[in-house]
C-alpha positions as CSV (number, residue, x, y, z in Angstrom):
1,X,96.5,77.8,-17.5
2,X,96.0,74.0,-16.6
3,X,91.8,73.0,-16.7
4,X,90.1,71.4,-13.8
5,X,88.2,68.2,-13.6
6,X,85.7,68.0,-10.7
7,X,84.2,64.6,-10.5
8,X,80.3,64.8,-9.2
9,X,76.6,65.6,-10.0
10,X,75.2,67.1,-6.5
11,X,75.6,70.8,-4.7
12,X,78.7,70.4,-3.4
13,X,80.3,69.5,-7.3
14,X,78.2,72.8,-8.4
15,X,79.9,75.2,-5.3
16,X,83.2,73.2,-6.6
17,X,83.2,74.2,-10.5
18,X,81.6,78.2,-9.4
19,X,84.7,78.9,-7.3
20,X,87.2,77.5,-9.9
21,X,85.4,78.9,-12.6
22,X,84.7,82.6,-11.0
23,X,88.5,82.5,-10.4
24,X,89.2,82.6,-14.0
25,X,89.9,78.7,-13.9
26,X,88.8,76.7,-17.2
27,X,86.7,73.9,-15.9
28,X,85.9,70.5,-17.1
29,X,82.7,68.4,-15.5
30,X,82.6,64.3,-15.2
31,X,78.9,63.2,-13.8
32,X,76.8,59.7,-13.6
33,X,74.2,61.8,-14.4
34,X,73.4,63.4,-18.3
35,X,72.8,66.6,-17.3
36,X,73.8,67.1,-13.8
37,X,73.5,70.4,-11.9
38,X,77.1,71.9,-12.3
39,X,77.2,70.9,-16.1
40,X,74.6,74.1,-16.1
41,X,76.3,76.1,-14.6
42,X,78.7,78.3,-17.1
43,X,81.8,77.7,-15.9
44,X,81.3,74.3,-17.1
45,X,83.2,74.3,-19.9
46,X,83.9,70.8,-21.1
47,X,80.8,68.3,-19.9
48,X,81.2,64.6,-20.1
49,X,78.3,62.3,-18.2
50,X,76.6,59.3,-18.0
51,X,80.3,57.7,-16.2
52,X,80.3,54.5,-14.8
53,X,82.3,55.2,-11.8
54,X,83.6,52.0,-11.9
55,X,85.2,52.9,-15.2
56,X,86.3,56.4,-13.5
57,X,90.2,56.1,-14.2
58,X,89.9,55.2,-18.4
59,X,87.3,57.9,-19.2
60,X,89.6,60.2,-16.6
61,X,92.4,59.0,-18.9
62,X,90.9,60.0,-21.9
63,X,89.2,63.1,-20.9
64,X,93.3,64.4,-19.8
65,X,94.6,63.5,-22.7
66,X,91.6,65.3,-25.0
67,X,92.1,68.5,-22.4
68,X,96.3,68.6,-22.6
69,X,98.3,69.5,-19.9
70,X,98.1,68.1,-16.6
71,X,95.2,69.0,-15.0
72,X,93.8,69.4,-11.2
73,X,92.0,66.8,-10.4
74,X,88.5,67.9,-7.4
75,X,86.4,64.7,-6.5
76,X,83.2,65.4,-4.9
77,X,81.7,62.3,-4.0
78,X,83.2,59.1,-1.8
79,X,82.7,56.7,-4.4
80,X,85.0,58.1,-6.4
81,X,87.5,58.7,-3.9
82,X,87.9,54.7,-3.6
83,X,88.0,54.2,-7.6
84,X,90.2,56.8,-7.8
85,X,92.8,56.0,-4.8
86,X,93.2,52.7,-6.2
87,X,94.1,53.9,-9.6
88,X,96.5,56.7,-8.4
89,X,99.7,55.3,-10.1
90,X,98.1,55.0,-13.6
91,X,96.2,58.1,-13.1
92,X,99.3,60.7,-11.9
93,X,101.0,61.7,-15.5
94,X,98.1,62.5,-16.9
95,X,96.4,64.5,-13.6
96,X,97.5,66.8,-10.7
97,X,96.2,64.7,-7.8
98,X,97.0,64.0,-3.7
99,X,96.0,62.0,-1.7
100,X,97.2,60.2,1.4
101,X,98.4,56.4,1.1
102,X,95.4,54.3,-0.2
103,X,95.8,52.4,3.4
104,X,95.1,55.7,5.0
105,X,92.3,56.6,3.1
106,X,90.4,53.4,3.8
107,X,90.9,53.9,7.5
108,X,89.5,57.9,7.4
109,X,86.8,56.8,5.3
110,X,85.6,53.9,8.1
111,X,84.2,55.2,11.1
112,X,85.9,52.2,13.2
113,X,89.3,53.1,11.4
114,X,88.6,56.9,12.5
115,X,88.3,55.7,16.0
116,X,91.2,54.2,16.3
117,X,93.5,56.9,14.4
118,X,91.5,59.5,16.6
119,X,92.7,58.1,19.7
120,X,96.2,56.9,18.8
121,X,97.0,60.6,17.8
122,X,94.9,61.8,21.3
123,X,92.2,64.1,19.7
124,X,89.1,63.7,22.0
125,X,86.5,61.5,20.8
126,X,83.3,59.9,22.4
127,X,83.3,56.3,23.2
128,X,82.6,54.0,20.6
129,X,81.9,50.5,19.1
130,X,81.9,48.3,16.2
131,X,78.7,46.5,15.7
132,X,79.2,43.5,12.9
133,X,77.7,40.3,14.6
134,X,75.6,39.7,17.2
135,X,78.4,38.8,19.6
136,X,79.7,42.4,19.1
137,X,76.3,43.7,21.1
138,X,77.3,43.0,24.3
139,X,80.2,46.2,23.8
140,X,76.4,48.1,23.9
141,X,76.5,47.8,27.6
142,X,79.7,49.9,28.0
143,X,78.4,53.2,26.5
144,X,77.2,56.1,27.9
145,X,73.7,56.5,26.5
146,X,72.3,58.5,24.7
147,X,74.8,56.9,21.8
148,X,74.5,57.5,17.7
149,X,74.0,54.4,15.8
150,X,75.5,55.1,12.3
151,X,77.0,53.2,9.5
152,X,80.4,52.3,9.5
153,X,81.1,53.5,5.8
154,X,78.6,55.3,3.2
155,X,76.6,52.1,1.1
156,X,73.8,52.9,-1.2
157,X,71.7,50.0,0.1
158,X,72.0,51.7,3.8
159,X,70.8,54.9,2.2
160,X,68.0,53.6,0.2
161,X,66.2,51.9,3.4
162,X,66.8,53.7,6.7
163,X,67.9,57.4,8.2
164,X,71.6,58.9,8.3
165,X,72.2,58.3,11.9
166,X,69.6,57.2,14.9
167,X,69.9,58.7,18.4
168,X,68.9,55.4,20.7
169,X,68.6,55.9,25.0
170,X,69.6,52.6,26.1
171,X,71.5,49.0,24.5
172,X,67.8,47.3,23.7
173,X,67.0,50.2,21.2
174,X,70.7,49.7,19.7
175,X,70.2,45.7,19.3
176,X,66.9,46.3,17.8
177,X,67.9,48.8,15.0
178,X,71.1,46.1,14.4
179,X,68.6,43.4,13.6
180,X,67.1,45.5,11.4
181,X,69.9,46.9,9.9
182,X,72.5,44.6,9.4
183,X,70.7,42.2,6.9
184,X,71.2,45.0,4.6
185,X,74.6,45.9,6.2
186,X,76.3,44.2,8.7
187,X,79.0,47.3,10.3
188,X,77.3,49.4,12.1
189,X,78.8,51.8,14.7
190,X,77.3,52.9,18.3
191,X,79.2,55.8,19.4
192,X,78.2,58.2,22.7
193,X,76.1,61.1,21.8
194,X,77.5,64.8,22.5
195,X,75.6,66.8,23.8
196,X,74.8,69.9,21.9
197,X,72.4,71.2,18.8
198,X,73.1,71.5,15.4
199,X,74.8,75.1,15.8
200,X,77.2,73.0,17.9
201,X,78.3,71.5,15.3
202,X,81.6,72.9,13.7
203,X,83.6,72.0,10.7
204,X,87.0,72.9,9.5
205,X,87.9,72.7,6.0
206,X,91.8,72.4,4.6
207,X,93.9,71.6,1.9
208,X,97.4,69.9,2.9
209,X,100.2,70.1,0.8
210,X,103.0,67.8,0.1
211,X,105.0,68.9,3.1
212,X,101.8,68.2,5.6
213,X,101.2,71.9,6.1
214,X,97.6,73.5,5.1
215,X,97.7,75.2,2.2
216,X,94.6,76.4,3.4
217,X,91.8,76.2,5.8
218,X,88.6,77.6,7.0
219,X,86.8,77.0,9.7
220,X,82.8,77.2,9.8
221,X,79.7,76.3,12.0
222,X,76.0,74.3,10.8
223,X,73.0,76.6,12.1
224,X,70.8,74.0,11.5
225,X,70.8,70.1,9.7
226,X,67.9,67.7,8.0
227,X,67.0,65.8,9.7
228,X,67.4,67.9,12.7
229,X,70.6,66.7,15.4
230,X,71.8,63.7,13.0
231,X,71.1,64.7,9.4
232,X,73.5,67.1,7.0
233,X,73.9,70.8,6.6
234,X,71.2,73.0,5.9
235,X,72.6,76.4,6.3
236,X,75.9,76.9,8.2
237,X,78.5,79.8,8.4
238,X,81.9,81.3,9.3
239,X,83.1,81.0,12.4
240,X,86.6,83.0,12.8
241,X,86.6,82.5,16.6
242,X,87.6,79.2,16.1
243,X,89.7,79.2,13.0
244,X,92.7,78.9,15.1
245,X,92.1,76.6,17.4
246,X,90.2,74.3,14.8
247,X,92.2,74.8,12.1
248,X,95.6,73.5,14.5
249,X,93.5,70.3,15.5
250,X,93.2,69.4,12.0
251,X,96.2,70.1,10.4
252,X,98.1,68.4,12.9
253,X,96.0,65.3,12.8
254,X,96.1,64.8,9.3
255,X,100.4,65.5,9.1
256,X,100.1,62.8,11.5
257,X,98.3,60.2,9.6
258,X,100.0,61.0,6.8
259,X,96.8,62.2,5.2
260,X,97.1,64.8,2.0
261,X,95.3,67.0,-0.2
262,X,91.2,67.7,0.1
263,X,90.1,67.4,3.4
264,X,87.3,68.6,6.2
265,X,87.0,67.5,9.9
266,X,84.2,67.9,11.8
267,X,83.7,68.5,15.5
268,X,81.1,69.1,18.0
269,X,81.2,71.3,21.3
270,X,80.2,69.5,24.2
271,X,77.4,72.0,26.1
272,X,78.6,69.8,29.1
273,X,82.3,70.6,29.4
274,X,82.6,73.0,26.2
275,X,85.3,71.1,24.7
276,X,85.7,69.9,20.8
277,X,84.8,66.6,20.1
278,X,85.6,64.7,16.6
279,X,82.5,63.3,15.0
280,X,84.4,62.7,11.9
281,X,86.7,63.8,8.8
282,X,86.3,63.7,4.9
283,X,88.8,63.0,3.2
284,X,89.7,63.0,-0.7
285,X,87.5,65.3,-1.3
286,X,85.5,68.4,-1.3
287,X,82.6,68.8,1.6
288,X,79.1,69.2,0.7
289,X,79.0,72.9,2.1
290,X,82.5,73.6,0.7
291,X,81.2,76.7,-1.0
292,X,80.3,78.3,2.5
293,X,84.1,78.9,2.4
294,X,84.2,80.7,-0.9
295,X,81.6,83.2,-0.3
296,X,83.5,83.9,3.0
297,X,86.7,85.2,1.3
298,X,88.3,82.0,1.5
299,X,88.2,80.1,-2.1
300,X,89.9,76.5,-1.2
301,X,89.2,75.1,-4.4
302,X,91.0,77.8,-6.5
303,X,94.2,77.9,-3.6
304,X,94.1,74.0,-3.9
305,X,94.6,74.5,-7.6
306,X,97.3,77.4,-7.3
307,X,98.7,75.1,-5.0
308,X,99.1,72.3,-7.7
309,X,99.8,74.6,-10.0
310,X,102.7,76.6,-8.6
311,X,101.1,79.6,-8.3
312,X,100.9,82.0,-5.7
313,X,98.3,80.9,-3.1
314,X,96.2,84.2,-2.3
315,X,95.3,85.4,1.0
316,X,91.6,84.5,2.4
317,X,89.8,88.1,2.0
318,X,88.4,89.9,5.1
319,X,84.6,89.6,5.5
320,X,81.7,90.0,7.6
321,X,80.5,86.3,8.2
322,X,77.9,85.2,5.8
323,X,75.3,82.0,6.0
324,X,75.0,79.4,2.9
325,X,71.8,77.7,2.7
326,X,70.3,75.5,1.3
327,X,66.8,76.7,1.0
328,X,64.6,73.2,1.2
329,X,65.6,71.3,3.9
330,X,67.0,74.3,6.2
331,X,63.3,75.3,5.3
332,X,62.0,72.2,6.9
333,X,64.6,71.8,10.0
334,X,63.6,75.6,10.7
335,X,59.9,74.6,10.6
336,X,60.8,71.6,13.3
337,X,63.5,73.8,15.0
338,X,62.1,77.4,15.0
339,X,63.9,80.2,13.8
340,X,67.7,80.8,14.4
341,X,69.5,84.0,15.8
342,X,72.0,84.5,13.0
343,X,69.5,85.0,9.9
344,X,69.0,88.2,11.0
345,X,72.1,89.2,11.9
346,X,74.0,88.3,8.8
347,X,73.8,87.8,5.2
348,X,72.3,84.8,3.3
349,X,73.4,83.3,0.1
350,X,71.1,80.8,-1.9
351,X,73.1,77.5,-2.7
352,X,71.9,77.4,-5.7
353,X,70.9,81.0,-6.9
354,X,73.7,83.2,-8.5
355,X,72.9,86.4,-10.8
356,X,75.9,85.6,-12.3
357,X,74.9,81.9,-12.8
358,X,71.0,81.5,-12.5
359,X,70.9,78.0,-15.2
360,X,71.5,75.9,-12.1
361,X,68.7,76.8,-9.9
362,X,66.7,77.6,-13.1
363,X,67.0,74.0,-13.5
364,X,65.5,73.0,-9.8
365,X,62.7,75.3,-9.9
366,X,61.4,73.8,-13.1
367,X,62.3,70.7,-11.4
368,X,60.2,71.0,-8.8
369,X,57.3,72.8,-10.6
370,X,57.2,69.5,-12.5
371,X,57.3,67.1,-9.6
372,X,53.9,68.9,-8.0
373,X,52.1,68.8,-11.8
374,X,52.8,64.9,-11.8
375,X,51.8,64.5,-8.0
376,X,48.6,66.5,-9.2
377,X,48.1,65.0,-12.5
378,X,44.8,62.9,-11.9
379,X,45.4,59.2,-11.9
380,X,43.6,57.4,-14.7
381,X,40.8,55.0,-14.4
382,X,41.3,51.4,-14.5
């Protein structure tokens, strides 16, 4: 049996290497950090961090050739999508890896690039534009407001200084924000708001083989976000009713683009006219709540690798839908938000906490017992 190599230090690398890994798969785990949270886990079987992920494709390189075989490549985290898409040729002996063309992937991984594709292929999307000078701001006046001002692409300095996404009612609050924001960077995009909460908000997971057909796909809903209406998934859950319909929409958009492998899309139903809109896809890699899928019968990760593998892909299993959470910041949107419907209607499963794999969220309870000893520790004297 090949290994697998998932790329990535956060949750969604640690939901990643437990559904490989409680599939019998032997897993290997390259991290920035030195001890990230899925090299705890114990399917982890081979840990290599501190990686430059600008140096991503040599220590790839030598990490396959110390492993043998050919193994199946799972990135985790955009930045290594790009490093990695660039080096595809060099990287292909050595690893079992898809992707769309590297063209492609630039485009899906722009929110401006999305627009256009989105529209070309006729999917509905909300109005949009691209904010990267000040002459651009006069597009402002052609939206229906509210809009969503959001970066054009993910950048660390953007992160570091101001929210995911801002909600503004009219063009002034939009030029404002830009002045703010565009020192730091200059690609912003305003795009009309949909209305809706976060439990409007629905996602649909695939893996598309070589022939532009999902191998798989799985289609789920958020119950609630941080921050609340713009922020990412707190707790979210299956939602069959829409696995058809959901699951043709993205499959057919990405055969169109010629877009391949790991993949998501996520929409948004419209409380106006109940229609799916697109807000936007990942592509390259897994989601951040990937692992909702797993503990709904429906292991992407392992049929990706079958896939690669030529193995038999299995069947999703029949279940009861079941919520994933992450148990700090859906514990602070339901705080703002109030409590949702569906806790006590169906099953909850910690992100982090497994009784057959408790090191991980060992590790973040005595992470957290040590921040609030250091935010209590008395502050010497000068």
């Amino acid at each position: 049996m090949e290994w697998a190599i998932v790329v990535g230090g956060g949750l969604n690398a640690l939901g990643v290497v437990r559904s490989l890994g409680s599939a019998g798969v032997r897993v290997a785990v390259m991290s920035k950090g030195a001890s990230s949270l899925p090299m705890r886990s114990r399917f982890a079987r081979r840990c290599v961090g501190r990686v430059d992920y600008e140096k991503l494709p040599e220590r790839l390189v030598d990490l396959a050739n110390d492993l043998g075989g050919r193994p199946v490549l799972f990135l985790t985290e955009e930045e290594a999508v790009h490093v990695v898409s660039r080096a595809r040729d060099e990287l292909a002996p050595l690893l079992r890896l898809r992707f769309g063309s590297h063209d492609a992937m630039l485009a899906l991984t722009h929110k401006d690039g999305v627009q256009q594709l989105v529209d070309r292929h006729g999917l509905p999307i909300p109005g949009a534009c691209r904010l990267r000078e000040a002459a651009d701001l006069t597009q402002l006046d052609a939206l229906r407001y509210p809009c969503v001002l959001k970066p054009g692409f993910k950048h660390a300095g953007y992160g570091a200084r101001f929210k995911k996404a801002y909600i503004v009612l009219t063009p002034a609050e939009a030029r404002v924000l830009f002045d703010q924001i565009s020192p730091v960077l200059p690609d912003l995009i305003a795009q009309e708001w949909i209305e809706g909460g976060d439990d409007a908000i629905y996602f649909c997971l695939q893996y598309i083989g070589e022939n532009g057909q999902a191998v798989a796909s799985f289609a789920g809903r958020k119950l609630r976000a941080w921050p609340p209406q713009v922020g990412g998934t707190a707790s979210c859950i299956a939602a069959p009713e829409v696995d058809e319909e959901l699951g043709a929409l993205t499959e057919g958009f990405f055969s169109a683009v010629g877009f391949r492998g790991m993949g998501a899309m996520e929409y948004k139903r419209d409380t106006r006219d109940g229609r799916f809109y697109v807000v936007e896809p990942t592509v390259g890699r897994t989601d951040f709540q990937q692992e909702v899928a797993t503990i709904n019968g429906n292991n992407l990760p392992y049929a990706a690798y079958c896939y690669e593998c030529g193995l038999p892909v299995l069947a999703p299993r029949p279940m009861p839908p079941t919520i994933w959470r992450e148990p700090v910041t859906d514990r602070w949107s339901q705080q703002v938000q109030g409590t949702h419907p569906a806790f006590a209607e169906h099953k909850v499963v910690d992100a982090y906490w497994r009784p057959s794999d408790p090191a991980p969220w060992l590790r973040v309870m005595w992470s957290r017992v040590w921040q609030r000893l250091a935010r209590a520790k008395p502050r010497s004297r000068q």
